[in-house]
Structure formats: structure tokens, C-alpha cells
N, C-alpha and C positions, 0 to 999 in steps of 0.2 A: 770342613770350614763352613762358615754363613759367608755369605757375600750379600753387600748389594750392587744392583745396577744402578746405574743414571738416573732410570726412570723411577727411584725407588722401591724395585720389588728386590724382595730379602730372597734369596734362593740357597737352599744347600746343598755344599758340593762335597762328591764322593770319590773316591780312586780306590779302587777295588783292584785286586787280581783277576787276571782274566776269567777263572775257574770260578769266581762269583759273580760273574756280571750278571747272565740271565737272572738267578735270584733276587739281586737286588735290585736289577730293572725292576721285576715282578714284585717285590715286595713296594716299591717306590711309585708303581702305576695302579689306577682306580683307584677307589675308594677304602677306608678302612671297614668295611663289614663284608664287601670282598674278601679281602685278605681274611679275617676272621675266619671266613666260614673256610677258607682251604689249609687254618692252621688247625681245625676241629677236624677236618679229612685226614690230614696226616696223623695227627694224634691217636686215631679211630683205627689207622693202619700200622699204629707202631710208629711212626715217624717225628720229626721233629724240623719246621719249618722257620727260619728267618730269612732275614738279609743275605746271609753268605752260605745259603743251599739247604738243601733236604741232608737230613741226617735219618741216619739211623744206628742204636745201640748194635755193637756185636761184644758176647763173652769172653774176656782172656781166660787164658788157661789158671790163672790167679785167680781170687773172687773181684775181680775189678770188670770195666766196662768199659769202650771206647766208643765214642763216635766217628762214624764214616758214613764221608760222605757220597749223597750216591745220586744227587744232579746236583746242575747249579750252574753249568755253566753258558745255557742257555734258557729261555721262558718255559721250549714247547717240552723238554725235556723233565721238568718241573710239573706241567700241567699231567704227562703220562704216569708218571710214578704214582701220582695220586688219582687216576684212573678216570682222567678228564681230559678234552680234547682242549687244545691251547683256544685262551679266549684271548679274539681283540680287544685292544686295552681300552677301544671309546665304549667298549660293553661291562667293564667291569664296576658294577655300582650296586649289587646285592639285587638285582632285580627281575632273578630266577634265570639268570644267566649260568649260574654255577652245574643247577640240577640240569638246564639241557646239556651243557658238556658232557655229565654224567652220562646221559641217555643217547648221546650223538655216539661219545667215546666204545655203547656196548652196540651201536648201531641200532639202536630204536628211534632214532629222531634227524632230523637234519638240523643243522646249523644255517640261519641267514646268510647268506652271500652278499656280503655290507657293497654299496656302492663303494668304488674305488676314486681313491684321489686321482684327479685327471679326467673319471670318467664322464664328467658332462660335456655333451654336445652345443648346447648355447648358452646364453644367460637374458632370461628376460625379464629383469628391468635394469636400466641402463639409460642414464639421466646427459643431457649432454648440453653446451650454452645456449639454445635454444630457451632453454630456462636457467635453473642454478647451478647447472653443470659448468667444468671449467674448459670441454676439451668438446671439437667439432664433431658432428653426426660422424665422418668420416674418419676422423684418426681414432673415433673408438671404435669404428668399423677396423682399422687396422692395426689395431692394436689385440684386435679379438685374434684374430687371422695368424698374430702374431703366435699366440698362446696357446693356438691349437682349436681352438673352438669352431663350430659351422656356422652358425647363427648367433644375430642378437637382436632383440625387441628395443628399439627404442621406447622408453615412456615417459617422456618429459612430464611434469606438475598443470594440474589444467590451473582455469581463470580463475576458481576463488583462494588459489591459494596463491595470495598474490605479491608477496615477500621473495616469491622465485622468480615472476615475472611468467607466472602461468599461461600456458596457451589454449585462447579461447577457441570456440568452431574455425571462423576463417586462419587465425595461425595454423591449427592441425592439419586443413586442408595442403597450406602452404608448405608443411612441413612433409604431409604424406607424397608432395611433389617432389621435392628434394631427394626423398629418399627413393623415389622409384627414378631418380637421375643419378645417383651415388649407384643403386645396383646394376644402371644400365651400363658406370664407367667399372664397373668390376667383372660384369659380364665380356665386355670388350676386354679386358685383361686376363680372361681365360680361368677367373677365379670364377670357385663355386658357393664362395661365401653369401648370405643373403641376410640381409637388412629386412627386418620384421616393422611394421608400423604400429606401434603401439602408443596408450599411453597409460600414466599413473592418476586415474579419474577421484576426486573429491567427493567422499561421503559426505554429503550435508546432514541436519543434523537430524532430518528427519528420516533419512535413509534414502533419501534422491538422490541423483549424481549432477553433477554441475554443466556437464556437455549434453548435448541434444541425442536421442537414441540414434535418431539420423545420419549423424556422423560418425557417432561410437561405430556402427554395421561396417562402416568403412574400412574401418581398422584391421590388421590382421588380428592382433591380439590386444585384450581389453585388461588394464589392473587397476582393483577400487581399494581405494585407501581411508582409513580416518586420521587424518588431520589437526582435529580440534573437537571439543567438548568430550575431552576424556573426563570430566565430572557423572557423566551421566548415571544414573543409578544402572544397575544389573541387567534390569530387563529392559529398560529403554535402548540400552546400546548392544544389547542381542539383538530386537526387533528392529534395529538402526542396521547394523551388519544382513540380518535377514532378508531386509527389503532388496539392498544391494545386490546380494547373490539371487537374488528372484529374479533381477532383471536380465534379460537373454542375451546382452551383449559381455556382461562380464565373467571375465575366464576366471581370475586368479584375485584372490583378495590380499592384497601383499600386509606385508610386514601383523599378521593378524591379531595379535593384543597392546601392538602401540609400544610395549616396554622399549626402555632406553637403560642400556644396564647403568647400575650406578648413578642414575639420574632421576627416573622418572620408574614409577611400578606401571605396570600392566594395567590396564582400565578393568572395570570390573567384567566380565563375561560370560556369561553358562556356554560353554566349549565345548557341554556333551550335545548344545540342542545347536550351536553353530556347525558340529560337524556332521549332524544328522542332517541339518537344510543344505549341506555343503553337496553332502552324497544326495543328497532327492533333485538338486537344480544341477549336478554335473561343475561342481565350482572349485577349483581347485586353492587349494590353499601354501601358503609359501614357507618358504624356510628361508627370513631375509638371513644371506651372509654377513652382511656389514657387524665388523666386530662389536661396537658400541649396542647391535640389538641382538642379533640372532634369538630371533622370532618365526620359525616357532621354539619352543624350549623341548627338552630332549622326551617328556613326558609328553606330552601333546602329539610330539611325531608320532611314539609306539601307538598311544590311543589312535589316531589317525590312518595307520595301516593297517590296522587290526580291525575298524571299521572299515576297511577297502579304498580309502578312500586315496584319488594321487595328487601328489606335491610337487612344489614347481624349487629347487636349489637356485638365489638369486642373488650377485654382488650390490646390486643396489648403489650401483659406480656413479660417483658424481666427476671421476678424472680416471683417465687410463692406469694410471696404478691401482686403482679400484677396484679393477677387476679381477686381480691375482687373490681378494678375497673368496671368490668360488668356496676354494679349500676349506675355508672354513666353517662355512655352510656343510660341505661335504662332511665334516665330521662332526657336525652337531647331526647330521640326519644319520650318521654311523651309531653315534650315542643314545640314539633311536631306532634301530635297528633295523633302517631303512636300507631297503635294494634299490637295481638299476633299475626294477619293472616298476620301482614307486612312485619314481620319479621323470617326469615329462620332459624334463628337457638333457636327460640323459638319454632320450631317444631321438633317431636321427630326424629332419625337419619335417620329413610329409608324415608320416603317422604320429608327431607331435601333433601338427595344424589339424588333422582329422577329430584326432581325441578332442579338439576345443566346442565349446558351442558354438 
């Protein structure tokens, strides 16, 4: 059947016998040139690949021929027959994912060890009424706590972005006060959770930041952002982003091409020379989870690993439900074939803060 939902998305729905479910998961998950290339493997072996399992001919005693089936009733059973190690599904998009199963499957290669859902230890940025956030310094402090997490970064909107009610120098002060009085009433409650002082600093348009370096030092953790004049031509708003990461108080450049899905494209960027000044000034770059951007895109991550470079996974929470977006992050950095070692705040809080500038 088609269905749709509420929300109007059309979905089609299946009921399968249990003995084809793996198949048709598998046939229903990744992309179509995925699938393609492991119905040309089976074919190569004799076989015969859809929805409802791996077949293969056998001779009756007649001049006739039957098919039998010979998986199907799971994924990883399906991936063996055709002489490939089961691949997770946020990897399947034809993007030479198939040849390393091959090569993992005869033992010539290893397979990524994708970050696991759950597996982050903080989330750093996390917006809270300070500015345009809905919910206090503290109840997203406890709401983290709730979820499992050890840490979070606050980073409220600084002063020129002033639609949020940005905080300029003295508010940050005020605020880095507060929050070293929220960690001193969690310390007295025996908890080990820790409130990080952050914030989300304003690219201006020439590549300055809106706060005084002076204060930024103060911070524990620094994230620059652009804002505004997504018009800019290519190389102005590389050398705008560049200037940013030059300067030595910031850690994390969040949400890094601006896209808004469905809404807004990407600004223009050269991403090979942003990630080269990324990896030369020590600047980490984000994978915002917020469903509307997940930024960075799943190509950008792979490039970005592959140059060495590490990534910070961030809900970019403006109210304590916000935060249960992590996940989704998480598996756009899986769809990039990122690990636990790639990412910063999947590591516990002191050799997080050491790795920062």
C-alpha cells in the first residue's frame, strides 16, 4: 500500500513473510546504485537478487529449472552469499563502500567502526533564554544529565546578532558567572556533569568576530558562525570563514556552509581550501544536528576525515527537546563514515578541552 502521513509524506508500506524480511530491508535501504552493483555480484555468481531473497537456479530431473532460495531472511546473510561483509545502511550510496566489504569480507582491509548512536559524551552548542533559546542555563543542564550525556557548551548568539538578544562582553561575563554557580550547585549534589562556557561568536563580514579577543580567552570553548551576507561571491566568504579560524580563540566553526535544507542553499565556499586552513590553525569543524540543516553534508565529512581533520557532532538546541537531536547528527557523520576518534565530543571532557586551542 502508499500511505500518507499528516505531515504529508507518502510512504510505502510492505508485509513481507518473515523469510524475506532481511532482503527487503536490504533491497529498501541506501541508494539505488547500491543495490545495482550487488544485483551485477550476484548475477557474476550465478544468482539472482530482489526484494524477497537471493535465489539461485538448481536442475530437475525434467529439462525444467527451479528457484531456491538460499538467504533472505536476514541483511548480513544476503551481504555473505555474495562474498561481502554486511554494510551499514547510513554507508550504502555507491561510494566504494561495496569494494571494501569485498576486501574486508577476504580480510585484506578493515571496515570503519561508524560512531555509534548514543555514543557522544557532550553537545557543544546549546542555546538557552539568555538569548533565543526557550529553556534555562540549568534545565538544559538537566535535561543533558537526563539523556546521558557529561558535558555541554553553552553558546548563546553574541551582540550583532541582535533578533536573539545577543550577548555582548559584560552579558558573557555575567553569564560565565552564572554558570560557574549552576556547576558549583551540581558539584554539591555529587554530580559530575560540567557546564562548559561557551559561545556562538558572529562572523562579521569581513571575517572579524563581534566579541573582544579578551573575553573570547575566557571561554572555555569558542564557536564562530556566519549569520548574514550569504551573498558573498566564493572567495570573499572563504577568506571571511579563513580569517575566523586564524584567530586563536576559536575552536569550532558551527553550522559551516549556512544551508538550511529546503530553504536556503549553501553559500558559495571552496571547502577544499577551508578544510586545508581548518587542519593548519587546529579548527574544528561541525556537523550541526539540527534536522532543518545538518551541516556538514555527508560528502564534506568523508573529505574531512580523510584529510585528518576532527569534528565536533552538535544539536544546536534552542529548548530541551532539542537535544534528542544528537542522533541525527550521529548518523549523518555515519553516512560519512565517521568514527568515535573523529569526533570531539564523543571523547570524555579532559582530553576534549586539551585537544581545543
Amino acid at each position: 500500500s502508499m500511505i500518507r502521513l499528516r505531515s504529508g509524506l507518502e510512504v510505502d508500506l510492505r508485509v513481507v513473510a518473515p523469510e524475506n524480511f532481511g532482503a527487503t530491508l536490504q533491497y529498501f535501504t541506501g541508494n539505488k546504485d547500491h543495490n545495482v552493483k550487488l544485483r551485477k555480484i550476484a548475477i557474476e555468481k550465478g544468482f539472482k537478487l530482489n526484494e524477497y531473497g537471493l535465489f539461485k537456479s538448481e536442475k530437475l530431473k525434467v529439462e525444467s529449472e527451479k528457484e531456491v532460495m538460499i538467504a533472505g531472511k536476514t541483511e548480513e546473510e544476503i551481504y555473505d552469499k555474495l562474498g561481502l561483509v554486511w554494510v551499514p545502511p547510513e554507508m550504502r550510496e555507491d561510494n566504494g563502500e561495496v569494494e571494501l566489504a569485498q576486501k574486508v569480507f577476504e580480510e585484506k582491509a578493515r571496515f570503519p567502526d561508524l560512531i555509534d548512536y548514543g555514543g557522544l559524551r557532550g553537545d557543544l552548542q546549546v542555546q538557552t533564554n539568555w538569548t533565543d533559546g526557550e529553556n534555562s542555563i540549568e534545565e538544559m543542564a538537566r535535561e543533558a544529565i537526563r539523556i546521558g550525556l557529561d558535558y555541554i557548551a553553552i553558546t548563546d548568539h553574541t551582540k550583532t546578532l541582535a533578533m536573539t538578544g545577543g550577548s555582548d562582553e559584560k552579558k558573557l561575563l555575567r553569564q560565565m558567572t552564572a554558570i560557574d554557580e549552576i556547576n558549583s550547585k551540581l558539584k554539591t549534589q555529587k554530580s559530575k556533569f560540567r557546564i562548559l562556557k561557551g559561545a556562538e561568536v558572529n562572523i562579521l563580514r569581513d571575517g572579524s568576530l563581534d566579541i573582544s579577543d579578551d573575553v573570547l580567552s575566557q571561554l572555555d570553548i569558542v564557536g564562530a558562525a556566519v549569520h548574514s551576507h550569504f551573498s558573498l561571491s566564493r572567495e570573499e566568504q572563504t577568506e571571511r570563514i579563513k580569517k575566523a579560524m586564524s584567530n586563536k580563540n576559536v575552536d569550532i566553526i558551527f553550522h559551516p556552509t549556512g544551508r538550511i535544507l529546503n530553504k536556503r542553499p549553501a553559500y558559495e565556499l571552496d571547502m577544499d581550501e577551508i578544510m586545508k586552513v581548518a587542519k593548519d590553525t587546529g579548527t574544528i569543524l561541525e556537523i550541526d544536528a539540527y534536522p532543518d540543516r545538518l551541516d556538514l553534508k555527508d560528502g564534506y565529512i568523508r573529505k574531512a576525515i580523510n584529510m585528518g581533520l576532527k569534528l565536533a557532532i552538535n544539536s544546536d538546541a534552542h529548548n530541551i527537546s532539542h537535544l534528542s537531536y544528537l542522533n541525527f547528527g550521529v548518523a549523518q557523520a555515519r553516512r560519512g563514515w565517521a568514527e568515535k576518534k573523529d569526533i570531539i565530543n564523543a571523547w570524555p571532557l579532559d582530553k576534549m578541552l586539551k585537544f581545543l586551542k
